[in-house]
FIRO-139906 format. One record per residue (C-alpha): residue number from 1; x, y, z; residue in one letter; chain. Coordinates in steps of 0.5 Angstrom, whole numbers, always signed. Layout:
{NUM, {X, Y, Z}, 'A', 'A'},
...
This chain:
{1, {-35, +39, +0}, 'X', 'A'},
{2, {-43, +37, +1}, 'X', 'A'},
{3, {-44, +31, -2}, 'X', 'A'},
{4, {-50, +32, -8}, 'X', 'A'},
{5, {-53, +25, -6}, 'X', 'A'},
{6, {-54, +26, +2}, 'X', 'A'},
{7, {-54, +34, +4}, 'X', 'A'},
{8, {-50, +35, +10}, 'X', 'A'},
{9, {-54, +36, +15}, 'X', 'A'},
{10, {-54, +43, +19}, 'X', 'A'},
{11, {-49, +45, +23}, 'X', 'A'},
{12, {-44, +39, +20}, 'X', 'A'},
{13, {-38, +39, +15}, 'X', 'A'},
{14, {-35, +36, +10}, 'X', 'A'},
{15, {-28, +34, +10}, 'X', 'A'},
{16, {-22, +29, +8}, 'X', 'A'},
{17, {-18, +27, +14}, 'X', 'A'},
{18, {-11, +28, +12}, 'X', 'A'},
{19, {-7, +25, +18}, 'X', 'A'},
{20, {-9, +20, +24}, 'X', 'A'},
{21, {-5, +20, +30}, 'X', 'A'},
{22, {-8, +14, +33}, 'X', 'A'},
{23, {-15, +16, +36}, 'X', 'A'},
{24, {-14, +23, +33}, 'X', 'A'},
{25, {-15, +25, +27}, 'X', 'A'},
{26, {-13, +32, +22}, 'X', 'A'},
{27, {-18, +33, +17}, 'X', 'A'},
{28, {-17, +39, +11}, 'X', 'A'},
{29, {-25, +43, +11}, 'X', 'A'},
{30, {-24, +48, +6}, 'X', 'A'},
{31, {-17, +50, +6}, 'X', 'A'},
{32, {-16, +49, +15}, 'X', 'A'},
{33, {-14, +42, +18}, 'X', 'A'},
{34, {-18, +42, +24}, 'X', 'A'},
{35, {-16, +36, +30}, 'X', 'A'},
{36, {-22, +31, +31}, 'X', 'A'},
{37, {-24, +25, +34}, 'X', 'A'},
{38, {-29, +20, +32}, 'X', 'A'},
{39, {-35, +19, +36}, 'X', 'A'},
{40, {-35, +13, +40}, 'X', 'A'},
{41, {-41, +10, +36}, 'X', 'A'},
{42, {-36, +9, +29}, 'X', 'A'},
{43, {-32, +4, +34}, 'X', 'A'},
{44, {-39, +1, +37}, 'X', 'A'},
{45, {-40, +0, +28}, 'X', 'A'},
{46, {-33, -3, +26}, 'X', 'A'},
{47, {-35, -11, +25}, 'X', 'A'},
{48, {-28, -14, +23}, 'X', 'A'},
{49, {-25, -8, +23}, 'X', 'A'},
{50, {-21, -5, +27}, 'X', 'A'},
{51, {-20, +2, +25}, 'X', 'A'},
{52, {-26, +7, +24}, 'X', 'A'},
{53, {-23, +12, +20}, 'X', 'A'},
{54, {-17, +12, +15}, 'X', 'A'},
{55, {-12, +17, +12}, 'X', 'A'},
{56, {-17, +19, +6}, 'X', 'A'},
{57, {-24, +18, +8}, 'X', 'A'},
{58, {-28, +23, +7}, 'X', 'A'},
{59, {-33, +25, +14}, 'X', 'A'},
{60, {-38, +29, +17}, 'X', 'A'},
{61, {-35, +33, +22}, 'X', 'A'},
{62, {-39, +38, +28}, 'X', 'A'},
{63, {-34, +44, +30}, 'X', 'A'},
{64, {-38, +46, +35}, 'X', 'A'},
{65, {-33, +43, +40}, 'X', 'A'},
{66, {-26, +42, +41}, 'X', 'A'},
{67, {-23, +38, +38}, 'X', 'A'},
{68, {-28, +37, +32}, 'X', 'A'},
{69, {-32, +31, +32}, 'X', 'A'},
{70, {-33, +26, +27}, 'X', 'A'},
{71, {-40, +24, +26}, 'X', 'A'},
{72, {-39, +20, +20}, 'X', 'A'},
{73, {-36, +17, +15}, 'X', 'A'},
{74, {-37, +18, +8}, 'X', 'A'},
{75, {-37, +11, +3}, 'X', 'A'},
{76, {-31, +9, +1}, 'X', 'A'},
{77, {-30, +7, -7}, 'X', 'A'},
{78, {-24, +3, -5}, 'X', 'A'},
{79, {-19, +3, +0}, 'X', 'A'},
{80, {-13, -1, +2}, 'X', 'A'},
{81, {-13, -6, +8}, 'X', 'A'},
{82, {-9, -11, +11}, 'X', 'A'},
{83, {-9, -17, +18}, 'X', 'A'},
{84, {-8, -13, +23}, 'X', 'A'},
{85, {-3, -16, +27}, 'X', 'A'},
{86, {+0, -23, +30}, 'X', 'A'},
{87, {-7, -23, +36}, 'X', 'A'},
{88, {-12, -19, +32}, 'X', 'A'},
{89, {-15, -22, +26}, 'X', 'A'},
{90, {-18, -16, +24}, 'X', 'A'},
{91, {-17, -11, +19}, 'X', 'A'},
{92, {-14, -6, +19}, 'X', 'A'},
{93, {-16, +0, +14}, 'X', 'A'},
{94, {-9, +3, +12}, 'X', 'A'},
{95, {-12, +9, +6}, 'X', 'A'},
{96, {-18, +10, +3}, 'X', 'A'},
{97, {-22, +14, -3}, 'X', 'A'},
{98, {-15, +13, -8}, 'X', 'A'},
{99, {-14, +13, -15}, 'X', 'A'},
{100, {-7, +9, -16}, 'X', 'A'},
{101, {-1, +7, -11}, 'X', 'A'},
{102, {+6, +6, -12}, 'X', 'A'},
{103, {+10, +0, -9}, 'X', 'A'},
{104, {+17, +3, -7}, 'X', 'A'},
{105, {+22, -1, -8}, 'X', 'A'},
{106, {+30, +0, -8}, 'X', 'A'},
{107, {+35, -4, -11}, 'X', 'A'},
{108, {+40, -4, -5}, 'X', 'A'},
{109, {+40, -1, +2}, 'X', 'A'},
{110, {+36, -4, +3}, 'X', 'A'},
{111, {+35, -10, -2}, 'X', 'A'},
{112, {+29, -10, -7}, 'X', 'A'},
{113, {+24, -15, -4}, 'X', 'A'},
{114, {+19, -20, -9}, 'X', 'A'},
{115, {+16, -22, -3}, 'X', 'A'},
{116, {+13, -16, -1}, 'X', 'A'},
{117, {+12, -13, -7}, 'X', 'A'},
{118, {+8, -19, -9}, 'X', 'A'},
{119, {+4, -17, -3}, 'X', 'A'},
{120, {+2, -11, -3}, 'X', 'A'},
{121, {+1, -12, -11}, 'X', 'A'},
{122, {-4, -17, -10}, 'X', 'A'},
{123, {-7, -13, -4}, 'X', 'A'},
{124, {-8, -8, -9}, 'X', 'A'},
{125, {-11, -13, -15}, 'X', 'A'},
{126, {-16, -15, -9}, 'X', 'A'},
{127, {-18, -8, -8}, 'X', 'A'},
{128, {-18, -5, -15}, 'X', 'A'},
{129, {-14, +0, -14}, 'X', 'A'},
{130, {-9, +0, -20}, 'X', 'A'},
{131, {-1, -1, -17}, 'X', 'A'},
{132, {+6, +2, -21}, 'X', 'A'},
{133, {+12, -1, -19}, 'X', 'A'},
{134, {+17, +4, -17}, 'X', 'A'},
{135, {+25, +1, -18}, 'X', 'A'},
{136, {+29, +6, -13}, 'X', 'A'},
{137, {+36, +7, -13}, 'X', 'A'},
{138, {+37, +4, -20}, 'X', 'A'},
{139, {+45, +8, -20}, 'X', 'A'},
{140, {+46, +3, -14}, 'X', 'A'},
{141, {+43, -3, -20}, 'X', 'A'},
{142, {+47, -9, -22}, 'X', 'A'},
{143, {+48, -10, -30}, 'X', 'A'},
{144, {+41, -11, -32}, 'X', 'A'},
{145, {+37, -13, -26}, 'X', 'A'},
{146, {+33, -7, -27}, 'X', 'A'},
{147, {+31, -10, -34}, 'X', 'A'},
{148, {+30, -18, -30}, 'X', 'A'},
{149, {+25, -14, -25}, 'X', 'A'},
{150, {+22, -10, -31}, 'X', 'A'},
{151, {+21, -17, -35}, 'X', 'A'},
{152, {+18, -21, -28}, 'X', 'A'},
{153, {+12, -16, -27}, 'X', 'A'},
{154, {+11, -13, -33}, 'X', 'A'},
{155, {+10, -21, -35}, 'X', 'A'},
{156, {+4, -20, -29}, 'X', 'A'},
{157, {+2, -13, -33}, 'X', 'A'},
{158, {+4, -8, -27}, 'X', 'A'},
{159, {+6, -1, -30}, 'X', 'A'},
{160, {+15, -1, -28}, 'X', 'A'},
{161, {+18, +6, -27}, 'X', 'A'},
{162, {+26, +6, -26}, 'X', 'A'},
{163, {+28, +12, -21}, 'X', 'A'},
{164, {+34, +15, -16}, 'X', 'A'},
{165, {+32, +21, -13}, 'X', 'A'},
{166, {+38, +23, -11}, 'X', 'A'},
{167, {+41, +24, -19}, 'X', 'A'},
{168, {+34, +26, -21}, 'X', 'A'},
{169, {+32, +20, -26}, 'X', 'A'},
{170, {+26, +19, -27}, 'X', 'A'},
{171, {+23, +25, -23}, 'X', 'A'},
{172, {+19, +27, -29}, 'X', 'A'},
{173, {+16, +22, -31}, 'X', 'A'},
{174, {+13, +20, -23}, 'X', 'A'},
{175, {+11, +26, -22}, 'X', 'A'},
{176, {+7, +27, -29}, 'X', 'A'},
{177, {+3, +20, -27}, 'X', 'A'},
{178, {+1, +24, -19}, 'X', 'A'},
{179, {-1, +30, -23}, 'X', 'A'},
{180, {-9, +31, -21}, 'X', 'A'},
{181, {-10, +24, -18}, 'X', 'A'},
{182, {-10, +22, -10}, 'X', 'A'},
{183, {-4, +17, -10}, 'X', 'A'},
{184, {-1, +13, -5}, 'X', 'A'},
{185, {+7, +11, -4}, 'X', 'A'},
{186, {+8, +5, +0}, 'X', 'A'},
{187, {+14, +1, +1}, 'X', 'A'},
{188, {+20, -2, +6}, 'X', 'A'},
{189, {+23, +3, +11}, 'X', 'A'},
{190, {+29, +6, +7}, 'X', 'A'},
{191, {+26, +5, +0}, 'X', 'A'},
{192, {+27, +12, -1}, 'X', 'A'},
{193, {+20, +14, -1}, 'X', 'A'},
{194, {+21, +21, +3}, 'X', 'A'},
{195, {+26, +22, -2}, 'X', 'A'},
{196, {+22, +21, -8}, 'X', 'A'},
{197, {+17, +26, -6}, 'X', 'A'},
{198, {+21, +31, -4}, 'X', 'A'},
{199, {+25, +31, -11}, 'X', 'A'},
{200, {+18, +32, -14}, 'X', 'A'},
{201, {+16, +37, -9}, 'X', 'A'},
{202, {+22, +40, -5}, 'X', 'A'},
{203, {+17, +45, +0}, 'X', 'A'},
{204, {+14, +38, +2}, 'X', 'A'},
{205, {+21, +38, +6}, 'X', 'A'},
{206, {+19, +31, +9}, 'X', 'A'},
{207, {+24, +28, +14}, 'X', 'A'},
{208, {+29, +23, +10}, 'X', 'A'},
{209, {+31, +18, +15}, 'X', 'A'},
{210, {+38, +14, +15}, 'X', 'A'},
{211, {+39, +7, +13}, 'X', 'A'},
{212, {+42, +2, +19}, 'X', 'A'},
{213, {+49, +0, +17}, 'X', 'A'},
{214, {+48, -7, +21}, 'X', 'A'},
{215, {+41, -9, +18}, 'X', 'A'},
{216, {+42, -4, +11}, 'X', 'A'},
{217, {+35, -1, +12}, 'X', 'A'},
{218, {+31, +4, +14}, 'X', 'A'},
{219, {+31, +8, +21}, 'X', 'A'},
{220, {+24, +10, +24}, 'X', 'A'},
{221, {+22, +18, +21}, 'X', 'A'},
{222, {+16, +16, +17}, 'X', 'A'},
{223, {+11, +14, +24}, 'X', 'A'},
{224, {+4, +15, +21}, 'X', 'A'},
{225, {-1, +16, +14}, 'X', 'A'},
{226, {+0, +23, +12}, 'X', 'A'},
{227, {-4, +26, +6}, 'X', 'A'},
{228, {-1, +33, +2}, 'X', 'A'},
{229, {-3, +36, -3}, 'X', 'A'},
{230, {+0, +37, -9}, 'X', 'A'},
{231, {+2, +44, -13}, 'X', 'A'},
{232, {+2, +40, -19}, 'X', 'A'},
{233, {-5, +38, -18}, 'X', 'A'},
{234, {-7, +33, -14}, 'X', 'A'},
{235, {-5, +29, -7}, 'X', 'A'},
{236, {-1, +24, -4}, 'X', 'A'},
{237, {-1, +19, +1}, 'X', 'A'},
{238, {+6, +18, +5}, 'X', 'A'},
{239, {+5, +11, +9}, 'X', 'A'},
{240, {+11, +8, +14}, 'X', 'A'},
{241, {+14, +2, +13}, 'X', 'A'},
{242, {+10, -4, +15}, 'X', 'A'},
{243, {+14, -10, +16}, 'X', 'A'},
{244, {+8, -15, +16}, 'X', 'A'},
{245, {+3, -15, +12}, 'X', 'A'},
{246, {-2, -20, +10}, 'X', 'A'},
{247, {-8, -19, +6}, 'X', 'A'},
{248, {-16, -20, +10}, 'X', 'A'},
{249, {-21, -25, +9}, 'X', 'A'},
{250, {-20, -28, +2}, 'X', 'A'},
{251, {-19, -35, +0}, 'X', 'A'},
{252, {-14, -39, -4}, 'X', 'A'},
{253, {-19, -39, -10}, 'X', 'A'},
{254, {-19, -31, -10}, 'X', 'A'},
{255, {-12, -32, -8}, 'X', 'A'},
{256, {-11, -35, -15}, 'X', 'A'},
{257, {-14, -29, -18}, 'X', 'A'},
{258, {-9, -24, -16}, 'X', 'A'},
{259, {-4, -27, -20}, 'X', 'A'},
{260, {-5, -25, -27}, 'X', 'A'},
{261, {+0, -29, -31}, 'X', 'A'},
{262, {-2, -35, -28}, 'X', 'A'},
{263, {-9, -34, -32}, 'X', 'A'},
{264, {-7, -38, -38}, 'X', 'A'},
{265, {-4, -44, -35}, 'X', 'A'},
{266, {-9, -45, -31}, 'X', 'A'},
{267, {-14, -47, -37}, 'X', 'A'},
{268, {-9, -53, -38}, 'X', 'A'},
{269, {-9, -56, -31}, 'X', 'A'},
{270, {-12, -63, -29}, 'X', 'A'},
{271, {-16, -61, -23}, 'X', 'A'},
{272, {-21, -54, -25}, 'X', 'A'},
{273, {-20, -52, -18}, 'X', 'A'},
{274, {-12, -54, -17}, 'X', 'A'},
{275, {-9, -50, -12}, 'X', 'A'},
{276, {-3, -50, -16}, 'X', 'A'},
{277, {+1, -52, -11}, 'X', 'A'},
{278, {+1, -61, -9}, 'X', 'A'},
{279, {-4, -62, -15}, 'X', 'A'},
{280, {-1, -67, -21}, 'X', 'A'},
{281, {-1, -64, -28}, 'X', 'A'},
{282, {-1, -58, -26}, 'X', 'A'},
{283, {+0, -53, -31}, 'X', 'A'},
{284, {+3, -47, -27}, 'X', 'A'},
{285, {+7, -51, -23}, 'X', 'A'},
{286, {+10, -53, -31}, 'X', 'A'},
{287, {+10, -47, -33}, 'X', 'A'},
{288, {+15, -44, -26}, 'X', 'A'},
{289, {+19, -50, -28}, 'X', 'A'},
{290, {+20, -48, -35}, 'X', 'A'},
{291, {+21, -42, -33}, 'X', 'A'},
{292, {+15, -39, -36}, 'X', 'A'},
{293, {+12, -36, -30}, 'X', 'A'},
{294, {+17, -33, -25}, 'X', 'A'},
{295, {+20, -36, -20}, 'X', 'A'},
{296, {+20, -31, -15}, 'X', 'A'},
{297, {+13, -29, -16}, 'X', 'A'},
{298, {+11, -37, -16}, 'X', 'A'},
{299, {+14, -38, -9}, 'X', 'A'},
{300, {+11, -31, -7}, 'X', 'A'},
{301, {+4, -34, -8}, 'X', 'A'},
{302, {+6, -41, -5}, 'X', 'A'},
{303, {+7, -37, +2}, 'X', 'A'},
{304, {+2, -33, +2}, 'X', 'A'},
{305, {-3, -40, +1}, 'X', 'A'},
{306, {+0, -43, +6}, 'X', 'A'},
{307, {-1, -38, +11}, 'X', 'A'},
{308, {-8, -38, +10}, 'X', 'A'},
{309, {-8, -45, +14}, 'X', 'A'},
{310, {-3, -43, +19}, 'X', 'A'},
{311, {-2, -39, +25}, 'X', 'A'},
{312, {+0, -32, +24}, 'X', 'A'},
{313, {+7, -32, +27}, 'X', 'A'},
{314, {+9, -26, +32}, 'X', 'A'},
{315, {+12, -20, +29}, 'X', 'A'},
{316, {+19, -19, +32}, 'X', 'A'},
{317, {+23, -12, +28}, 'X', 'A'},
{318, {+30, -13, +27}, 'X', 'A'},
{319, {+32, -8, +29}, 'X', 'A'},
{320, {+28, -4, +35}, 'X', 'A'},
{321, {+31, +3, +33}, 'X', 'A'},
{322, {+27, +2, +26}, 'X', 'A'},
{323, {+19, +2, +24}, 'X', 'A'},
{324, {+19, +6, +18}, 'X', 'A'},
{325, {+21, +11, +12}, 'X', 'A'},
């Protein structure tokens, strides 16, 4: 795996990390996972980041202790990050080197979120790695909700695929999509992101947890980013279900950017620089009354806008047995 730009230097390795345990990591070289740490100066390196190494970097590794050391950290061509926590306005780095990711998000049990599809949607847009929403649980669908989703994010050009993993619907066309690409599936505990995947492959034998009859969401299985490769060609990165997630150092005009059906109504407003949220004659605001942009994707934005003045509140689960998918 010896990069053609910068030979590995001797006595070093090159590999992909597929799997972090907090300050341990696993990382494939040649076929083996090796168990490595990264050496103290990646922290002394890391700025406004929190973490050195991410589930999909490629790094230099020495093997000649145990564990393994990483020496290095390879240049990412994108990676997916958020705001850290309540108390670390850092960012945290939560996958790197990605071709696309899939926003997992259920119809019921629990409930499809606009709120938080948006996020990761525009994170997405932000770090240009290209987003596909995944509808699960479709068989559990209201009688054309599954078409009011697909109209709303289509309207904003996101790809829309509708699945149920336990009937098999959709698993053709999901799985011809990851074929030789390194993708990602995120999305809320009890999604159904295990399940997905072990539908498309059934060897990966990923735990499937249940859902809390009380909160109707998903129970903790999935407790770290984990990297698998695919026998159709190609890998996949399975994250756990983060309840909060805000997007990292950017600013209300880049914010407008990062929603795309916005665009040309934008031209129209009074102000070149409106926020689209207190300004007069403002076009989007128009639109959204008109119905022309969604609701649900305006109210989304206003949120996240808002949260750029105000503080971070503190982030309480709802439920202490629940964190992931």
């Amino acid at each position: 795996m010896a990069s053609a730009e910068s030979p590995t230097p001797a006595g070093m390795v090159e590999g992909r990390v597929v799997r972090a345990d907090a300050r341990l990591f696993h990382v494939e070289v040649d076929g083996r996972t090796l168990p490595a740490a990264p050496r103290g100066k990646l922290f002394e390196e890391l700025g406004r980041r929190k973490n050195p190494v991410a589930v999909g970097d490629l790094v230099r590794l020495d093997v000649s202790g145990t564990p393994a050391s990483i020496e290095e950290v390879l240049p990412r061509r994108n990676y997916l990050g958020r705001l850290a926590s309540a108390h670390d306005p850092r960012e945290q780095v939560l996958v790197a080197n990605v071709d696309q990711l899939f926003v997992i998000g259920s119809l019921r049990k629990p409930g499809f979120s606009s709120n938080r599809t948006d996020r990761i949607l525009a994170a997405c847009f932000w770090h240009d790695i290209p987003a596909v929403l995944v509808l699960n649980k479709i068989d559990l669908a209201r009688p054309g909700e599954v078409e009011d989703i697909r109209a709303t994010y289509e309207l904003a050009g996101v790809d829309v695929l509708a699945t149920c993993a336990t009937e098999g619907i959709g698993i053709d066309a999901l799985r011809e999509r990851l074929r030789d690409k390194v993708s990602v599936f995120y999305g809320a505990s009890g999604a159904g992101k295990s399940s997905l995947l072990n539908a498309i492959q059934p060897g990966l034998n990923i735990k499937v947890g249940k859902i809390s009859r009380y909160w109707e969401t998903g129970k903790h299985t999935t407790t770290f980013s984990q990297l698998h490769r695919l026998d159709l060609g190609g890998w996949v990165i399975d994250t756990p279900g983060i309840r909060v997630f805000r997007l990292h150092g950017l600013t209300p005009g880049e914010l407008r950017g990062l929603f795309p059906e916005f665009a040309s109504f934008a031209a129209r407003c009074r102000y070149p620089d409106c926020s689209h949220d207190h300004e007069p004659e403002c076009a989007v605001f128009d639109a959204v009354e008109a119905g022309e942009i969604p609701h649900t994707r305006y109210a989304s934005y206003v949120e996240m806008l808002d949260e750029m003045t105000e503080p971070v509140e503190e982030e309480v689960p709802l439920d202490p047995e629940q964190e992931g998918d």
